[in-house]
C-alpha positions as CSV (number, residue, x, y, z in Angstrom):
1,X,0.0,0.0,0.0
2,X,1.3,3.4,-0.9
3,X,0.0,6.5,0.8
4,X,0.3,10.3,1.0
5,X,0.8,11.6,4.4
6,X,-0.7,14.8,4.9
7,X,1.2,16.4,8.3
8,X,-0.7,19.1,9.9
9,X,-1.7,20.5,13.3
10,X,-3.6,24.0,14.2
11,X,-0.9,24.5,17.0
12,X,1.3,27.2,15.1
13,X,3.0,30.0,16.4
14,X,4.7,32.1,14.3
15,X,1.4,32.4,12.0
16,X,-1.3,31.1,14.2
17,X,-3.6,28.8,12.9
18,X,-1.9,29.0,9.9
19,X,-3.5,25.5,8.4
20,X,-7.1,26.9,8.6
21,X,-6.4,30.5,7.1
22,X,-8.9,31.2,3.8
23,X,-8.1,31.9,0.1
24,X,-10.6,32.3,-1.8
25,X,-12.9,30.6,0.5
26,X,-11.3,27.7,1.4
27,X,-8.8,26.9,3.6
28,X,-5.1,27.0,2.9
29,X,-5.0,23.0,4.0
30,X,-7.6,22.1,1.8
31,X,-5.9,23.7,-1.0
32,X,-3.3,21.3,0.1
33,X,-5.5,18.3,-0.1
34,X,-7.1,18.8,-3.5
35,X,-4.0,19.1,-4.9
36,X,-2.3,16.0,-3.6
37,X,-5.5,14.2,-4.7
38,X,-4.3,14.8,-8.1
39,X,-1.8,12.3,-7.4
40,X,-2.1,9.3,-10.0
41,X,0.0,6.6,-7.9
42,X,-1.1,6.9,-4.2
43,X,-3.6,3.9,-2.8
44,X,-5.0,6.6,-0.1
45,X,-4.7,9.9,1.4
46,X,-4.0,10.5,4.9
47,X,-4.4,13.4,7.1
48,X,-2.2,12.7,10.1
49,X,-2.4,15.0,13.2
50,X,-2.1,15.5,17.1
51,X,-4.7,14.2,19.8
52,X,-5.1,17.8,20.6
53,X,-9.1,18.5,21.3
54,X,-8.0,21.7,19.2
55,X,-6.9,19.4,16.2
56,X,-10.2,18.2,15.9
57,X,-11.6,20.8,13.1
58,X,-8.8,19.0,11.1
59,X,-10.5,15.3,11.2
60,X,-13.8,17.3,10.3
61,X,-12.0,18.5,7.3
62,X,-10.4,15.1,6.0
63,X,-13.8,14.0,6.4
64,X,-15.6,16.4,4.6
65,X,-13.0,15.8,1.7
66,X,-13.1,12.3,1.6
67,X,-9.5,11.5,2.9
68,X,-8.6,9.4,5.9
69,X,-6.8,10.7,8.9
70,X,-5.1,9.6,12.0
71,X,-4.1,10.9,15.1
72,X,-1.5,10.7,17.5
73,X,2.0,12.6,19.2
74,X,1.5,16.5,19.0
75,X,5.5,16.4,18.5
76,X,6.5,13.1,17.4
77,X,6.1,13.6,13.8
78,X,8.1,10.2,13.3
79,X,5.6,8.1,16.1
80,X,2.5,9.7,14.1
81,X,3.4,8.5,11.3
82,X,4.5,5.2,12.1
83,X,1.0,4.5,13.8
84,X,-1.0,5.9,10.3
85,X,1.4,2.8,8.1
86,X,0.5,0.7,10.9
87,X,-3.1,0.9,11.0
88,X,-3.7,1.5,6.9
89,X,-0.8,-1.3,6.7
90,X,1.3,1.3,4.5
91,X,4.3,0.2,3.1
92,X,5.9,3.6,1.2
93,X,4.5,6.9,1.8
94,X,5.1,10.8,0.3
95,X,4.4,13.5,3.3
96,X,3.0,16.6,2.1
97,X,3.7,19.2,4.8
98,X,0.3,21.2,5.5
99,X,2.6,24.1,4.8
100,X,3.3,23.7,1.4
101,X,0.1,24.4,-0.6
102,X,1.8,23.6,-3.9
103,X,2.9,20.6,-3.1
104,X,3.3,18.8,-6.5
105,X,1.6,15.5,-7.6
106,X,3.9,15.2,-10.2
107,X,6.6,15.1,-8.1
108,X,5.1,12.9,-5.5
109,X,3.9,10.6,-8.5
110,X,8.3,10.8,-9.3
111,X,8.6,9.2,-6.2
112,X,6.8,6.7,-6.3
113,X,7.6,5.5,-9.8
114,X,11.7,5.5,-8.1
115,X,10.5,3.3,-5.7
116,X,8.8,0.8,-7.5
117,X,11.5,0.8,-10.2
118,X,13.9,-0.6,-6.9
119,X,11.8,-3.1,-6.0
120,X,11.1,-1.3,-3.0
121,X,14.6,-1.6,-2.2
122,X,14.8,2.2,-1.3
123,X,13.9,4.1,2.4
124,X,14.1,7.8,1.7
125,X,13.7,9.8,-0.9
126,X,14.6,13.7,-0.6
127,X,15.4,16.8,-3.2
128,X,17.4,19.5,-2.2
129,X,17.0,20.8,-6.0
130,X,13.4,21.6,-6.3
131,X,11.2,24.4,-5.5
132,X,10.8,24.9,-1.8
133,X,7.7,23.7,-1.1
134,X,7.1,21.2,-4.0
135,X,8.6,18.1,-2.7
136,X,9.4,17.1,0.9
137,X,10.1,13.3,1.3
138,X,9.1,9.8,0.6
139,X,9.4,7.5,3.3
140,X,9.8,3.2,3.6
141,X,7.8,2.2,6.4
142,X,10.2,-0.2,7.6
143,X,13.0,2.2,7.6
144,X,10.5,4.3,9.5
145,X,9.9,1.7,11.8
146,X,14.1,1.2,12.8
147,X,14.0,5.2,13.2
148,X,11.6,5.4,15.9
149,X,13.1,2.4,17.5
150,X,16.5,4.5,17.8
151,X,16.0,7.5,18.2
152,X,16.0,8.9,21.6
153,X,13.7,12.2,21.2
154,X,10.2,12.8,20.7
155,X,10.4,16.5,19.3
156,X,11.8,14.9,15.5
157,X,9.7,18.1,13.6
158,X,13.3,17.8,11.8
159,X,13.1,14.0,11.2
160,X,15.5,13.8,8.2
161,X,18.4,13.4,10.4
162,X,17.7,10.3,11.4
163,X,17.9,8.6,7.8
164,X,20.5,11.0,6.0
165,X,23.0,10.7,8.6
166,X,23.3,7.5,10.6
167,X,24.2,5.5,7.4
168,X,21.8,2.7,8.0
169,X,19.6,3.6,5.4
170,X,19.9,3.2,1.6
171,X,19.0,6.7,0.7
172,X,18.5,8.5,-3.1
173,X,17.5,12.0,-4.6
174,X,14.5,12.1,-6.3
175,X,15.3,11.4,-10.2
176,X,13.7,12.2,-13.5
177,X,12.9,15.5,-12.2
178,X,12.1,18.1,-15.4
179,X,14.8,21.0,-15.2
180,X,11.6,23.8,-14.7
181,X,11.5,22.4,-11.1
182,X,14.8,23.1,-10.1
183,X,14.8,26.9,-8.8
184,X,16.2,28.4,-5.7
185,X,14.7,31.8,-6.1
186,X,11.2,30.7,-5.3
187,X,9.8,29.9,-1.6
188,X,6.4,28.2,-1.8
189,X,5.8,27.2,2.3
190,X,3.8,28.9,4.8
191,X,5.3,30.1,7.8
192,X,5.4,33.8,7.9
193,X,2.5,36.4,7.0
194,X,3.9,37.3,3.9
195,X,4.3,33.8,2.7
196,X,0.5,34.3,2.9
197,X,0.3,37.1,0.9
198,X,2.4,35.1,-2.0
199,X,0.2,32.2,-1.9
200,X,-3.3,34.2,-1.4
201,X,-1.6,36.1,-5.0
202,X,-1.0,33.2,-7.0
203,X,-4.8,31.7,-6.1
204,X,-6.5,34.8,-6.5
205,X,-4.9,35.1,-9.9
206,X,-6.2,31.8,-11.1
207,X,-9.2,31.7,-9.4
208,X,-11.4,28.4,-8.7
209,X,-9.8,26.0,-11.9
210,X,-6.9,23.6,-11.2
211,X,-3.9,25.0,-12.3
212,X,-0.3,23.4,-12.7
213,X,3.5,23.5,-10.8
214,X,4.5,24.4,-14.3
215,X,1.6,27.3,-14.6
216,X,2.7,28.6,-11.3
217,X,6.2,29.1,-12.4
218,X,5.2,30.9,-15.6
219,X,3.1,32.8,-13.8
220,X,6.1,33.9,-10.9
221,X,8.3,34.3,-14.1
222,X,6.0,36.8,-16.0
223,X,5.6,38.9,-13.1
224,X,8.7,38.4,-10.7
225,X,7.6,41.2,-8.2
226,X,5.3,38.1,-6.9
227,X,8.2,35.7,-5.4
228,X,9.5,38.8,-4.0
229,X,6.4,38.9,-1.5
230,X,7.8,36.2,0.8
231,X,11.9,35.0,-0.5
232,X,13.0,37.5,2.3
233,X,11.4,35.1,4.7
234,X,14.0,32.2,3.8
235,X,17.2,32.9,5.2
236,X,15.3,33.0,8.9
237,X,13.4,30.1,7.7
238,X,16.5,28.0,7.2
239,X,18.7,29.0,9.9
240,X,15.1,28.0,12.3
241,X,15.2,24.8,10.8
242,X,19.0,24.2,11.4
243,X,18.4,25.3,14.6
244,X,15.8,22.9,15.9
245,X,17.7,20.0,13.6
246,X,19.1,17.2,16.0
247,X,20.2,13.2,15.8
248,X,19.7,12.0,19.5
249,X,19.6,8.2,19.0
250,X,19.4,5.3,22.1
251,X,23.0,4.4,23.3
């Protein structure tokens, strides 16, 4: 069984309840949703959250768009997730941050394809060359499984550690990746007010009909001013993210 994980809580701080802000209507996770459910290779969609009674509008929402969801650790992204493969019996899953609205089934559907092609003989997938917020990773649930039998934390919001760095883990870029994806002058992940602003632009500008990664870009491209909404936000993104990045594993 392959799956899309969906990883999202309301408990944010920098923009609060950034999961359940509107554009155009709808909220910025179900943007998320009906975009990964154009996704061509996936057995079933999963929303996985916290237990938090304040989580709960989330469940409503996966129910009212016909995807699953599970529940469990508020900060053990890793446990969460290993308890969704366990009870859908997933064996290879994509996560889709519930920050990055433009998260790209093509990409995801990439993934997927690279796995299958190894026999399932690969644990983690990641792409350091693609669009900020288009890709995050694709996950073996075994491999998974060893992780959260090691590691000796349950804050792992920066869980990539644990398979890029210990060596235990067979682990490949994602390949066959058209050139047009490849830019590091556009952020598309929501953190930060203005990162707001950049996404509520884009979907105000196409309005109700599905539109493309590709159409996105063109559309950045033609009027540049619109990337420059939210790239300032990036640096302090990263550097946040290398800050809170640790491998604490069992002795």
């Amino acid at each position: 069984m392959k799956a899309i994980f969906i990883t999202v809580r309301t408990g944010s701080k920098r923009l609060a309840n950034k999961c359940l802000l509107k554009i155009n209507g709808t909220t910025t996770i179900e943007h998320l949703i009906r975009r990964v459910k154009k996704s061509k290779k996936t057995d079933l969609i999963v929303l996985c959250t916290s237990n938090n009674k304040e989580d709960d509008v989330l469940c409503d929402i996966a129910v009212a768009n016909n995807i699953d969801y599970y529940r469990g650790s508020s900060k053990d992204k890793l446990e969460r997730w290993n308890g969704a493969c366990n009870k859908y019996q997933v064996n290879f899953f994509v996560t889709a941050d519930g920050d990055d609205l433009f998260c790209d089934p093509e990409l995801i559907d990439l993934a997927f394809n690279q796995y299958d092609k190894s026999d399932g003989g690969i644990d983690f997938i990641k792409s350091n060359d693609v669009i900020c917020g288009s890709f995050t990773y694709a996950i073996k649930s075994d491999a998974l499984k060893k992780v959260c039998s090691l590691k000796d934390t349950d804050d792992t919001e920066m869980m990539w550690v644990y398979f890029t760095e210990t060596g235990l883990f067979r682990v490949e870029d994602l390949q066959d990746v058209d050139h047009v994806y490849c830019r590091d002058d556009i952020r598309m992940t929501l953190d930060y007010d203005d990162d707001y602003k950049f996404f509520k632009k884009i979907i105000e500008h196409f309005g109700d009909r599905e539109f493309s990664l590709k159409e996105i870009i063109e559309y950045i491209d033609l009027n540049p001013d619109v990337k420059k909404i939210n790239y300032h936000c990036h640096q302090e993104w990263k550097n946040n993210q290398k800050m809170k990045t640790k491998l604490l594993l069992k002795s």
